[in-house]
N, C-alpha and C positions, 0 to 999 in steps of 0.2 A: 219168541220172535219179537214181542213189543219192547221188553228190556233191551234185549240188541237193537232195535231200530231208534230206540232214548239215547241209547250211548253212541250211538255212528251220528243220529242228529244234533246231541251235545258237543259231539269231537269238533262236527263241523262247523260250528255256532261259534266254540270255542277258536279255530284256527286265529278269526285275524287278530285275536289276545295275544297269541301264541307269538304272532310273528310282528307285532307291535313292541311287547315285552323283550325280546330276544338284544341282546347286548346291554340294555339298559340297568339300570344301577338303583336298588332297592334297599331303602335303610329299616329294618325289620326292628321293632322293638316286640319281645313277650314279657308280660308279666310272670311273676313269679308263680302267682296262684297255678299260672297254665302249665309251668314247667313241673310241678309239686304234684301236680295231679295226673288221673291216668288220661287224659284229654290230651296232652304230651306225646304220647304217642305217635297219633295219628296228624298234628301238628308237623311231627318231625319229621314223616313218611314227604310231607308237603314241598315241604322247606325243600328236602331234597330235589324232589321234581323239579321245585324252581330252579334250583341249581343246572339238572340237565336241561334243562330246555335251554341252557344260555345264559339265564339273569344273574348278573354279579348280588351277591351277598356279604351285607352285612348286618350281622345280627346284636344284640343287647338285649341283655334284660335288668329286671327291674330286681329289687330285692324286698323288699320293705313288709312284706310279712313274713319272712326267714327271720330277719333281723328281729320284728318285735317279739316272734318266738327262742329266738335263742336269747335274747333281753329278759324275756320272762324264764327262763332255767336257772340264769343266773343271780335272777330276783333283783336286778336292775329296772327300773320306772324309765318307759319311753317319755323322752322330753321333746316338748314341741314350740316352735314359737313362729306362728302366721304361717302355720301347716307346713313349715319345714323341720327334717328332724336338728334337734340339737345333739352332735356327735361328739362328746366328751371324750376324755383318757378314759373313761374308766370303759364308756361303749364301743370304745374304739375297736376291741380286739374282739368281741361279738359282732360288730359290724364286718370286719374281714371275714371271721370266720363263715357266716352265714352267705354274703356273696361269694367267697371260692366253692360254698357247695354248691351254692345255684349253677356255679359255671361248671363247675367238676357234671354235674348232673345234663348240662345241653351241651356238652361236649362228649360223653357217653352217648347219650339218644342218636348224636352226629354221626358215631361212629360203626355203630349198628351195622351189620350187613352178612345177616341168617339169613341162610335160602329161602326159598320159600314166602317173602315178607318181604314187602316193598320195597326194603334198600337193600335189598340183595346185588352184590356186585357195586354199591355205590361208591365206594371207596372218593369219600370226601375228602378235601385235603384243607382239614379247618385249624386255622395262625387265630392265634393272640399277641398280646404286646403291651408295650407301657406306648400305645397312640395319642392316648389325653393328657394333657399337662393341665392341672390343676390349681385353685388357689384358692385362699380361705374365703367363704363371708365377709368374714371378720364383725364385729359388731353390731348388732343388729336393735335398735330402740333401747340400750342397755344391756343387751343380750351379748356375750359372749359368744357365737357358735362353735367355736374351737374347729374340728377337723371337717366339720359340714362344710362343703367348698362348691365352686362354681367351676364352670369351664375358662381355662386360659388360652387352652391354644390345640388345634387337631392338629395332628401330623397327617395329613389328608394325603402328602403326597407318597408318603409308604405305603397307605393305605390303596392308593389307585395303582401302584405299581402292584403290588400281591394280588387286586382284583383281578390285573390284566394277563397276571401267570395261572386264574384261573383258581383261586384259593379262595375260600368262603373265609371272612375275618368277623371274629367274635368279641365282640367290646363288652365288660363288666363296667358297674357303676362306681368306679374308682380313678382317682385323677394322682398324680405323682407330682410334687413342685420341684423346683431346680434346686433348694436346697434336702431335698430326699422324705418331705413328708408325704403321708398318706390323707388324701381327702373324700370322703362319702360324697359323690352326686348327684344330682335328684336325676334319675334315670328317663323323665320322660323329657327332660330340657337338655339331657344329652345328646338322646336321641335326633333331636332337633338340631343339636349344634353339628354333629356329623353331619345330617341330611345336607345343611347348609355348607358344608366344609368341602362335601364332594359333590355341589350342585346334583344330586341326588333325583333323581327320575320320579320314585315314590318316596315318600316316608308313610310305613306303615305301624300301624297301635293294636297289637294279638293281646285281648286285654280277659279278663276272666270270664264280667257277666256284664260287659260294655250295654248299656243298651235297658236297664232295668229303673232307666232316669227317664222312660217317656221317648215315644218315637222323634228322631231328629232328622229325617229324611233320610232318603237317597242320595241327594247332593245339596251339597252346603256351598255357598259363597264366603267368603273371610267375611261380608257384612252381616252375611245370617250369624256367625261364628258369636262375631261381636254384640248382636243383640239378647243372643242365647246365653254368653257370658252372666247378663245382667239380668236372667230369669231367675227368680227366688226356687224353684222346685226344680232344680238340675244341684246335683252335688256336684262340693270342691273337686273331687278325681276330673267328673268328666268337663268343668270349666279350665281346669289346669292343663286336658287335653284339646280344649277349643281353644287355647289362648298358643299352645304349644305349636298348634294345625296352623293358626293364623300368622308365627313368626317362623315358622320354615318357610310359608310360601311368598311370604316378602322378601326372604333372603333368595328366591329362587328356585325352590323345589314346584313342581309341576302340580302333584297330588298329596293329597296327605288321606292315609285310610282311616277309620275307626272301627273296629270290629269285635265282636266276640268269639271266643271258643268252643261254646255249647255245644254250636253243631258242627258236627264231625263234617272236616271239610271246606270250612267255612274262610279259609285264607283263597280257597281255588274258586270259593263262589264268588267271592269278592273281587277276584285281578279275572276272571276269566266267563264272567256271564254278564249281561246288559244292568240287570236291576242292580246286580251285587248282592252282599250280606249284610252289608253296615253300612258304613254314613262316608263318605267322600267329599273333601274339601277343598275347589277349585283353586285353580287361578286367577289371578284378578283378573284375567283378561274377560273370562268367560264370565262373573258377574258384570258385565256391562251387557250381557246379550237380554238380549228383551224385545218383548212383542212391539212392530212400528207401530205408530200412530201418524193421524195425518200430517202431523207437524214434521214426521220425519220426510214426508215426500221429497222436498227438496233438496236435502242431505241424501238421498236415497239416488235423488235423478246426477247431482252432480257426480257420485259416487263411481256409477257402471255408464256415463258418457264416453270417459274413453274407450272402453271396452267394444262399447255400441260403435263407436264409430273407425277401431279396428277389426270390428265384422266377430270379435269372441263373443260377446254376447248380443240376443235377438234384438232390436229396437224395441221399447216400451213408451208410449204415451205416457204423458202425466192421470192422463183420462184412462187407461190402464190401470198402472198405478195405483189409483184413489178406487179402483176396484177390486183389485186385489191387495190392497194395504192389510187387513186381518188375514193374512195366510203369510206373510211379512215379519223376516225375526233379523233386527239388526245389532251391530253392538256399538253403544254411544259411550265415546273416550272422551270426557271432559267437553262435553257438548257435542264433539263431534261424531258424525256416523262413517266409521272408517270401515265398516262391515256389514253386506245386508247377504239376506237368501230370501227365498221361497220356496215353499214348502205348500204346491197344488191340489187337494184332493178330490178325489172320484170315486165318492164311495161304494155308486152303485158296481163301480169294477176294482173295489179295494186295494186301490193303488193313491200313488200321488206322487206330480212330476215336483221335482227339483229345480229351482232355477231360479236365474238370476242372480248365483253366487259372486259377489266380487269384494274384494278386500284392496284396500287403501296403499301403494304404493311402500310410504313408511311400517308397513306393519305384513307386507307380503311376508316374510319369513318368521314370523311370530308362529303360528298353527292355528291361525284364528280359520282360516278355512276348517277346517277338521271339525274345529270346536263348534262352527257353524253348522256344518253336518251333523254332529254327532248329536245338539241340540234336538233338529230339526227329525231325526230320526226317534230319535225317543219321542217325542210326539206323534209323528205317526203311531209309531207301535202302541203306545198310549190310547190312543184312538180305533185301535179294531183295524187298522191297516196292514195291509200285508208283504207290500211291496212298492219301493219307489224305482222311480225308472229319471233321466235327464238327456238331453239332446245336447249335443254339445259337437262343436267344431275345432275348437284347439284347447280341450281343456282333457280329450279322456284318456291321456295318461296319468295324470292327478284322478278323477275320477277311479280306476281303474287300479290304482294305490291304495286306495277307499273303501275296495273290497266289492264296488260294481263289477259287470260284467257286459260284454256281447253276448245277447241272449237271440238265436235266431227264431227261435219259437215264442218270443214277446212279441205282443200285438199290442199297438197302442191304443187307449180307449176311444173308443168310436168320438167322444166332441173334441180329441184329440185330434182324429186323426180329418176331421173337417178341417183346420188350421193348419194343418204339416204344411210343410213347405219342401217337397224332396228335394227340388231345383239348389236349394243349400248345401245339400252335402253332410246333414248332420247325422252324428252317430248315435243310435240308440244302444246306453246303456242300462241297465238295470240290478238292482239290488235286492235281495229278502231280507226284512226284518221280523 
């Protein structure tokens, strides 16, 4: 009974992932180590679900220990120069060959579907293509790179039409130029340049043993990214994927994931539970969010004025205000505070009210409200908190979007409910975290 009551409370935890995720456009990079080993598997059991639930796919992988290994058969010396490979004629035809197994081998695992075993009945309908168009290095400090090439150009818009018939699309690390050469990619700035090509929801990193360079958080901002960058004890791989994380989400992608494959499952713990598995790389917007200070009061009072005075939100003193300023998270855009919340708590009744959300006129259709919430939630729950709750008048079907509720069995806490004002008309909703 307590395993069934884990999985009915997981299902339920999981829902607003489920229905968050649903139509949105994920750019999957795996490493080769994952596809080569039996971790693969249970990887590809994933993938799949993702697929049913809605999420358009597109996947990539990586090659780069295929290669050094069929490099070594042939007793060819891996060349490198400023940790890119150098792809000569001669590696040229070990370099194909070991990327069409890697793909020969995640188009297999795709296509699975023995009874009994999770893709039973899946019947994926997974395209390839020549999507990337390629082109040399070319010269690198005196260096020759020959066939080692960069991204020229995605063909994004075949790529979103196959999404929208519902096809999962699988890209290899190989680019094609307009006059018919072959070019090796560096697969994790591939990665990135699709994410970018189809303004991409996530770009995700299924990396072997991500994570063995020292904890990097739960969530990262591009500034953490960049200062991490420039730490001596993180290895080239995982700077190559912070520098990677940091130019998808300038060109526009939303998230960027880091994760590993060790533990079985670890793609679902990531898109579909609060902590995650791995490390998360916002958006710039949401590195501006930060605890107010008093300096922000002002910025703060001009901010929910109008709000105040079209009756959405309660009136707040300055003298308020400067009282509850440390329970206060706003986000500061180039000095200015286009975003503030509060986040109330009561511990003795392990709750804490919500309020005073209002976001800046220019930037209502950004998702800085969410991002404001979703902050302000992880702290609570961070804190031993168990439930937020928020009164609102014209705000709770946003609320209510949010994953609140009309709970009529919520009581509000008693020094709460000294200050209610029912003559208002507000709605009590509430939330579990």
């Amino acid at each position: 009974m307590s395993n069934t009551q884990d999985m009915v409370q997981w299902f339920r935890a999981a829902a607003p992932y489920i229905r968050a995720h649903r139509e949105r456009t994920f750019v999957i990079l795996v490493a080769d180590d994952v596809i080569l080993s039996e971790r693969f598997v249970g990887l590809t059991h994933d993938i799949a679900l993702l697929h049913h639930l809605g999420i358009k796919l597109v996947l990539l992988h990586s090659s780069r220990r295929s290669i050094d290994a069929h490099l070594a058969r042939q007793g060819i010396e891996p060349r490198f120069h400023h940790h890119v490979r150098v792809t000569d004629a001669e590696a040229l035809p070990c370099v194909v060959q070991a990327i069409n197994e890697v793909r020969t081998r995640f188009e297999s695992h795709l296509s699975m579907g023995l009874p009994n075993t999770p893709m039973s009945g899946s019947e994926i309908s997974l395209v390839s293509g020549n999507f990337v168009t390629g082109m040399p290095l070319g010269v690198i400090d005196g260096v020759d790179m020959q066939h080692s090439g960069k991204v020229r150009a995605i063909r994004h818009g075949a790529i979103l039409e196959l999404l929208a018939q519902n096809h999962v699309v699988l890209l290899s690390n190989l680019g094609y130029s307009r006059t018919g050469e072959v070019f090796n990619l560096p697969a994790e700035e591939l990665a990135g340049e699709v994410a970018r090509a189809l303004a991409a929801d996530k770009l995700i990193y299924a990396m072997a043993e991500f994570g063995d360079d020292g904890a990097l958080g739960n969530t990262l901002s591009t500034r953490d990214c960049e200062t991490l960058i420039d730490a001596p004890d993180l290895s080239d791989e995982i700077k190559n994927l912070l520098r990677q994380a940091v130019y998808a989400i300038q060109g526009g992608v939303r998230r960027v994931h880091l994760f590993d494959q060790r533990a079985d499952g670890g793609l679902l713990l990531e898109l579909f539970t609060r902590d995650g598995h791995g490390s998360m790389v916002t958006n710039l917007f949401y590195e501006g969010i930060r605890e107010a200070t008093i300096d922000d009061i002002g910025g703060i009072l001009q901010l929910i004025k109008p709000l105040e005075s079209n009756g959405t939100l309660l009136p707040r003193s300055r003298e308020q205000i400067e009282l509850e300023i440390g329970h206060f998270q706003v986000i500061d855009k180039d000095g200015m505070i286009v975003g503030c919340i509060a986040c109330i708590p009561d511990r003795a009744a392990g709750v804490a009210e919500v309020a005073c959300l209002a976001v800046h006129d220019d930037y209502r259709n950004a998702g800085l409200g969410g991002e404001l919430l979703e902050r302000v939630e992880g702290r609570a729950a961070a804190a031993g908190l168990r439930r937020l709750y928020t009164l609102t008048t014209r705000s709770s079907h946003w609320f209510l979007e949010h994953g609140f509720a009309e709970d009529a069995g919520f009581e509000l806490p008693a020094a709460k409910r000294a200050s209610y004002n029912p003559g208002r008309g507000s709605k009590i909703l509430s939330k579990s975290i």
